[in-house]
C-alpha positions as CSV (number, residue, x, y, z in Angstrom):
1,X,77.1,108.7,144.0
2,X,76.9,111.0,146.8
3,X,78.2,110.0,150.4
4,X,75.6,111.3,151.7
5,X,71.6,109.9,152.1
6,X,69.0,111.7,150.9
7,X,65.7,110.3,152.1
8,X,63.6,112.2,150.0
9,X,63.6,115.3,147.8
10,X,65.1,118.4,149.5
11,X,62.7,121.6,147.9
12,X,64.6,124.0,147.1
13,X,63.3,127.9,146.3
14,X,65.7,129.6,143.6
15,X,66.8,133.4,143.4
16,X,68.3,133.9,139.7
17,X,67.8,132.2,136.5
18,X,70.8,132.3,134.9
19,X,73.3,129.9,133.4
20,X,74.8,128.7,136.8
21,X,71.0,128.2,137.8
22,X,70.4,125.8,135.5
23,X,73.1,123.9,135.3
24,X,73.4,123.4,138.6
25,X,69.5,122.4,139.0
26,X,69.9,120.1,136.2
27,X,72.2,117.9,137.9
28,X,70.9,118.2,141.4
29,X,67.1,117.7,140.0
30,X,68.2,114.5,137.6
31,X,69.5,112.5,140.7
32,X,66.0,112.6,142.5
33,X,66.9,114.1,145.8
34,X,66.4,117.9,145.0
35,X,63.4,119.5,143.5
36,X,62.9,123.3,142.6
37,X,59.6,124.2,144.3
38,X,59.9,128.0,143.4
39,X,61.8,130.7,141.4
40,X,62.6,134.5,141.9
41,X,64.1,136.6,138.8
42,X,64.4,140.3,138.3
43,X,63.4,139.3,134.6
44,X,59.6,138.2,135.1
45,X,59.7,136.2,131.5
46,X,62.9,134.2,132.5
47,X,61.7,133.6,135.9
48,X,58.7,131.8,134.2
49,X,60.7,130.0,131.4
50,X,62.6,128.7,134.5
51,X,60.2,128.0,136.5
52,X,58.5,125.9,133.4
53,X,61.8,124.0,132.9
54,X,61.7,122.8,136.2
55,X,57.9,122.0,137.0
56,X,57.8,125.3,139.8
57,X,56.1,128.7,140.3
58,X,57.5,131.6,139.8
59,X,56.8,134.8,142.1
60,X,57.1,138.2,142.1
61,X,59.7,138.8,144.7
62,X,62.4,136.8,146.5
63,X,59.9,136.7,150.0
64,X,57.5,135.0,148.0
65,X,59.7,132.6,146.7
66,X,61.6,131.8,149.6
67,X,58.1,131.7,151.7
68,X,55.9,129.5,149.4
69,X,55.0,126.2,150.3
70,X,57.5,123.3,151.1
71,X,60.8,125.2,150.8
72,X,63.3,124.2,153.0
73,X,66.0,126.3,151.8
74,X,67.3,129.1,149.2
75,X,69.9,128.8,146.7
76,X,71.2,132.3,145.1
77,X,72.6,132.2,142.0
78,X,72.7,135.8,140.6
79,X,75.2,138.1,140.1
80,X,77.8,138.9,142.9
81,X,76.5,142.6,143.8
82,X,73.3,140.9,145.0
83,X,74.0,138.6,147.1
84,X,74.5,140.7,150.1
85,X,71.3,142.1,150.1
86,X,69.6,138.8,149.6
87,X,71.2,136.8,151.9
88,X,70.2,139.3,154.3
89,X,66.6,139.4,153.1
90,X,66.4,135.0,153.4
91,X,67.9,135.5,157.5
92,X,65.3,138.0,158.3
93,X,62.5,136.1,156.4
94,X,64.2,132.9,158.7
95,X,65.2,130.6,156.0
96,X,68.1,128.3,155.3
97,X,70.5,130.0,152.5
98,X,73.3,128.8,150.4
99,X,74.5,131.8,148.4
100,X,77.0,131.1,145.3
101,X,80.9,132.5,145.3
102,X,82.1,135.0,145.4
103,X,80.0,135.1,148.9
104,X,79.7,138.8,148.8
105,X,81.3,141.6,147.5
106,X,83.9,142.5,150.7
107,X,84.7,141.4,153.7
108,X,82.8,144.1,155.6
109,X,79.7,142.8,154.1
110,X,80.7,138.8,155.4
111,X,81.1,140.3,158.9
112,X,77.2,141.5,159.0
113,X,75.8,138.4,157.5
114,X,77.9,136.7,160.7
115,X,76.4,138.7,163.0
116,X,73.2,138.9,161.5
117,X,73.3,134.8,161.1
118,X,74.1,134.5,164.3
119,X,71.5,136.5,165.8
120,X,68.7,134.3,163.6
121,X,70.7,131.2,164.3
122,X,69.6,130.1,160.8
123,X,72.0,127.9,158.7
124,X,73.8,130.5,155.7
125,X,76.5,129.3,153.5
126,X,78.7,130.0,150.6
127,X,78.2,127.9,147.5
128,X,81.7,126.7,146.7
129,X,81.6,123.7,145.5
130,X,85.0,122.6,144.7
131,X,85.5,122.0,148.6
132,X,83.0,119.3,148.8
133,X,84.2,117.3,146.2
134,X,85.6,114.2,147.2
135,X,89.2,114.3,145.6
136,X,89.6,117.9,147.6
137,X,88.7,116.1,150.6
138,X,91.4,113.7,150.0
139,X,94.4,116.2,148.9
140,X,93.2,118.1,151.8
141,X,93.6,115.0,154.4
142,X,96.7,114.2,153.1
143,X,98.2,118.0,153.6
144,X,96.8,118.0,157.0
145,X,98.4,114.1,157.6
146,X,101.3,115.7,156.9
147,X,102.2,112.9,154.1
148,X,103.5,115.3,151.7
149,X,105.7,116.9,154.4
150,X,107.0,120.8,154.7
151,X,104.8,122.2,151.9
152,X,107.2,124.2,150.0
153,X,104.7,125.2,147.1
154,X,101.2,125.5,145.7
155,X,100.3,126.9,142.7
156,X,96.6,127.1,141.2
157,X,95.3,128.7,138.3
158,X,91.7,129.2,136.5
159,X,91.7,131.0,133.2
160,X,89.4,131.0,130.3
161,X,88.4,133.3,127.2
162,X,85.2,134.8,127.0
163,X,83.3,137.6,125.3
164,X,80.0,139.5,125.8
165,X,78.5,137.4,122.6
166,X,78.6,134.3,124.9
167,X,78.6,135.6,128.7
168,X,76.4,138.0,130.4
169,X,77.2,141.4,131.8
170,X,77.9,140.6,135.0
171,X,81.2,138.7,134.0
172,X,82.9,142.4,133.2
173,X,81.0,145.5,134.6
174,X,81.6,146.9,138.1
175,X,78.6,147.3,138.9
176,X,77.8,143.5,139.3
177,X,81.2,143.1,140.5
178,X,82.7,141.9,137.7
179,X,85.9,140.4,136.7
180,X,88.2,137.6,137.0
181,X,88.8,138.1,140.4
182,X,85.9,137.3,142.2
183,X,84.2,135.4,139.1
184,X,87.6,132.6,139.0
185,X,90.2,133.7,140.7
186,X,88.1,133.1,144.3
187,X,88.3,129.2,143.4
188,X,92.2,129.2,143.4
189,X,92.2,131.4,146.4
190,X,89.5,129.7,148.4
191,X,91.4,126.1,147.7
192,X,94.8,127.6,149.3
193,X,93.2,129.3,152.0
194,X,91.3,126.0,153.2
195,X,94.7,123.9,153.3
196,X,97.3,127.2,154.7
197,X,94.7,129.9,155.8
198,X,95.3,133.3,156.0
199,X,98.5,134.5,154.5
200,X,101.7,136.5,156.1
201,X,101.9,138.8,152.7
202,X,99.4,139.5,149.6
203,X,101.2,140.7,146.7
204,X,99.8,141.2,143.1
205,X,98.8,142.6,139.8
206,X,96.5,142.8,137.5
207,X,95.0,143.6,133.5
208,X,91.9,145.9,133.3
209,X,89.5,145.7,131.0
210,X,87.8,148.5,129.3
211,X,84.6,148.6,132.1
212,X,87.1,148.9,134.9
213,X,87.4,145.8,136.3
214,X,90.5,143.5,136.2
215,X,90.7,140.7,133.3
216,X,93.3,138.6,134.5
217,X,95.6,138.8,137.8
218,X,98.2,136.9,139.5
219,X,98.2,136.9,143.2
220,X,101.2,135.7,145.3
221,X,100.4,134.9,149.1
222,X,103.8,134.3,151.5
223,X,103.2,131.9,154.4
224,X,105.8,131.2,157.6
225,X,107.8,128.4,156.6
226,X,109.0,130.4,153.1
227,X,105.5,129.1,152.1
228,X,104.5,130.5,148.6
229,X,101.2,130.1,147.0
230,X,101.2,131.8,143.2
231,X,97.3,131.8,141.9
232,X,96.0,133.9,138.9
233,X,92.8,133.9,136.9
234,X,91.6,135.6,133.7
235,X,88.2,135.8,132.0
236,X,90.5,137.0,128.2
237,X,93.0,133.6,128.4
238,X,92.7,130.1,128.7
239,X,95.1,128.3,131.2
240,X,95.4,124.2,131.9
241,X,93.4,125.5,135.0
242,X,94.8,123.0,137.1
243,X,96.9,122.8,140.4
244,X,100.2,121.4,141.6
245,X,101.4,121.1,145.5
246,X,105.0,120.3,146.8
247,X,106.1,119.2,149.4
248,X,109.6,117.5,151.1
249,X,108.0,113.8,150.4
250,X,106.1,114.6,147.2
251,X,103.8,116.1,145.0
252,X,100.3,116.6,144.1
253,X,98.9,117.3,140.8
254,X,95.6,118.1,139.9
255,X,93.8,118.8,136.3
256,X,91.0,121.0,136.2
257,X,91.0,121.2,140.2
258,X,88.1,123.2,140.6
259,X,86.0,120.1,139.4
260,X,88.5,117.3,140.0
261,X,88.1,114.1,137.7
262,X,91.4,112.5,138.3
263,X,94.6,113.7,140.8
264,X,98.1,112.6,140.3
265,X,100.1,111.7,143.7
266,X,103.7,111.1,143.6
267,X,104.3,110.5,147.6
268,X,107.6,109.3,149.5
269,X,108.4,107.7,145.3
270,X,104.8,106.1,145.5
271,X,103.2,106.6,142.6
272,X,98.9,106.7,142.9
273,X,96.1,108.3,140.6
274,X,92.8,109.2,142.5
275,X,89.2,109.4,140.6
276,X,85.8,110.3,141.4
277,X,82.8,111.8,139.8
278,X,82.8,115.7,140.0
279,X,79.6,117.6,140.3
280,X,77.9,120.1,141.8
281,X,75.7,117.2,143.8
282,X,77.7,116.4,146.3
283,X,77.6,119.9,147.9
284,X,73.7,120.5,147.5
285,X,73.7,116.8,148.9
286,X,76.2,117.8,152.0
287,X,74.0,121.2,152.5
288,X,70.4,119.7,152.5
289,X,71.6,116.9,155.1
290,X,72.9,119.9,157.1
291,X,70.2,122.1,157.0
292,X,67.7,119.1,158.2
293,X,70.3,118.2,160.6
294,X,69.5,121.8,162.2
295,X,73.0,123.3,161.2
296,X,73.7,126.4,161.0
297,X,77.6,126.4,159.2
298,X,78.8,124.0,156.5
299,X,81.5,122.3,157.8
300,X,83.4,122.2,154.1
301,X,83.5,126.1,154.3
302,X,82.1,127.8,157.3
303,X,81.5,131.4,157.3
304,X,84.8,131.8,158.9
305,X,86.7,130.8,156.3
306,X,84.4,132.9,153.7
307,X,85.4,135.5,155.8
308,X,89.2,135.2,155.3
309,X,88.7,134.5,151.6
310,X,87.0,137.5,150.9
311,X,89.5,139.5,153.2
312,X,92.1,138.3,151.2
313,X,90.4,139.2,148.1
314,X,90.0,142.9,149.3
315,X,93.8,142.6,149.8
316,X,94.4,141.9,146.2
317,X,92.1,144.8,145.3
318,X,93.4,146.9,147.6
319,X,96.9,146.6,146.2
320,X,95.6,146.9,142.8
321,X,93.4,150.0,143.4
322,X,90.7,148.1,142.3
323,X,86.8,149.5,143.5
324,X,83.9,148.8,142.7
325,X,80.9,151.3,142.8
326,X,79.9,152.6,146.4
327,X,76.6,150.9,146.4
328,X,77.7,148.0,146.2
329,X,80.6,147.9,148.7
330,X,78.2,149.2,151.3
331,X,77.5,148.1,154.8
């Protein structure tokens, strides 16, 4: 159950009808405090099987979606080359957004939604749920409590096998930003970022796939301290995807941390196992609450952070030589 109340259905207008789409919907629609009121696809036919799955209307175009009646906010859920462009459109059309990772494509493009965002004073966030669920709440109070003292380590992965039989395009072309960079590897990067923020030193390497965009990378970030966060991510390997942090009175460990189930905690010799019910809920519960609340930031990941995020993501491709087309790296 979510910590937070939801009085009645929050109506929600949706851009994309993929696979995140409707597994995300699923869930939020099946607790009875979200509704899809309206859907937005480039595909006209999927748009409408969507739409039917869901008992909503799809339109034409994402003003029409965003606009129709009862929506109180927007939830993007298409490939990572669009969102720029539509978060943009939902600020100047004055609605509430919550746009899923990677947020945008670089950090130049974060900047403009701030300033844009700010200007509209309009509540725009990045869909990352892994920092609303409850057991990353925990790990992160203890860090910040200073329980586990001096972190020494932190290492995170999130790999998995796929091919283009079982996941769409967009997973490995450039030109929808492709690759296991910003489609995984932003989960284990966004998760160290929120407990050490921005790193001293980005060093890394990557695999690239036949398209031009990197398959699997491993990323080490050096903080102050001697501070050494090693991530990596892969969309042609599975890993254990989990994540382990040490410190001088412990260690954390954590399976499948980008959806947490269960933690392991191994403090001052006190042994303790942490569980909850991971799901995608208790950020679109979090989110509407905020946006009726008149917010304009999330407080789990405000832009700021999404901001270092993606700069450290342009690190990594930067020291790679990794680009993506121009039009989609534009300003």
């Amino acid at each position: 159950m979510s910590e937070v109340s939801i009085e009645r259905p929050f109506n929600w207008a949706v851009i994309g009808s993929g696979r995140i789409a409707d597994t995300v919907m699923k869930e939020c629609v099946k607790s009875g405090r979200h509704k899809v009121v309206s859907v937005y696809s480039r595909t006209v036919s999927r748009a409408e099987a969507y739409a039917r799955k869901f008992g909503a209307t799809a339109y034409g175009s994402l003003a029409e979606a965003a606009l129709a009646k009862g929506v109180e906010g927007v939830y993007i859920a298409t490939p990572h080359s669009a969102h720029y462009v539509e978060i943009l459109e939902c600020i100047a059309l004055g609605v509430p957004v919550l746009s899923e990772k990677a947020f945008t494509i670089n950090s130049r493009q974060v900047e403009e939604i701030i300033r844009r965002k700010d200007e509209a004073n309009i509540y725009v966030s990045e869909a990352m749920w892994t920092r609303y669920d409850p057991i990353t709440k925990r790990i992160k109070d203890i860090i910040v409590s200073g329980k586990l003292g001096e972190i020494k380590s932190f290492e995170a992965s999130f790999c998995y096998s796929m091919n283009l039989a079982n996941f769409p395009e967009r997973v490995v072309k450039p030109e929808y930003g492709g690759g296991a960079l910003l489609d995984v590897g932003v989960y284990p990067i966004s998760y160290a970022e929120m407990l050490f923020g921005m790193p001293e030193n980005i060093s890394a390497s990557m695999k690239i796939n036949k398209y031009g965009v990197d398959k699997s990378n491993k990323v080490v970030m050096q903080y102050g301290g001697g501070l050494r966060c090693s991530v990596a991510s892969a969309i042609d390997h599975f890993s254990t995807c989990s994540m382990t942090v040490k410190g001088t009175e412990g260690k954390i460990f954590v399976p499948l941390f980008y959806r947490p189930k269960t933690a392991f905690l191994n403090i001052g010799g006190k042994r303790e196992i942490i569980s909850s019910r991971a799901g995608y809920i208790h950020q679109f519960d979090k989110v509407a609450s905020d946006i009726r609340d008149g917010k304009t930031e999330s407080g789990e990941i405000p832009l700021c952070d999404s901001l270092k995020v993606m700069t450290i993501l342009d690190a990594v491709r930067d020291e790679c030589n990794l680009r993506y087309p121009a039009g989609i790296e534009s300003v």
